[in-house]
C-alpha positions, 0 to 999 in steps of 0.5 A: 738961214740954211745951211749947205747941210740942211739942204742936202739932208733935206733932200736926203729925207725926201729922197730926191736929187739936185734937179728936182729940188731945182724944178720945185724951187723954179731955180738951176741945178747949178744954184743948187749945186753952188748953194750945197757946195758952201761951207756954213750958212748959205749965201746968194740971192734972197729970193733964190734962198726963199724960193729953195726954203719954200719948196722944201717947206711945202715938201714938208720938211722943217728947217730947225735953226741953231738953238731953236726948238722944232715947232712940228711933230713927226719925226726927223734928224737933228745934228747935236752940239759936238762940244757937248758929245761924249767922246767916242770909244771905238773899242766899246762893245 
């Protein structure tokens, strides 16, 4: 699975727009759009979700799934359990 999330932050890391992870994937900017404007995982067609998660995969990005350890080196960006967040003091220095 992806999230509407990870697909923008995908695209965010490797600095391209809507209309070009559409023409890697071989899909429309407006599945794109539909894709990263859901909330949560992304729902649609499957062989539209594994053409986007192959472009991004050959793109070099990796999508890490809920509780699953990242298999790749390099670096990247992993969003933390909020419940397990220190709450944030906005007055610290």
């Amino acid at each position: 699975m992806i999230t509407a999330g990870q697909m923008r932050a995908a695209r965010a890391l490797l600095g391209i727009d809507q209309k070009t992870l559409a023409e890697m994937a071989g899909v429309s900017v407006p599945t794109i759009q539909r894709m990263e404007a859901s909330q949560g995982n992304v729902r649609g067609v499957v062989d539209t979700l594994s053409k986007v998660v192959t472009a991004l995969d050959r793109a070099g990005i990796e999508l890490i799934g809920e509780q699953a350890p990242s298999t790749a080196t390099g670096r990247g960006v992993r969003l933390k359990d909020p419940v397990s967040q220190p709450a944030r003091d906005d007055n610290a220095v």
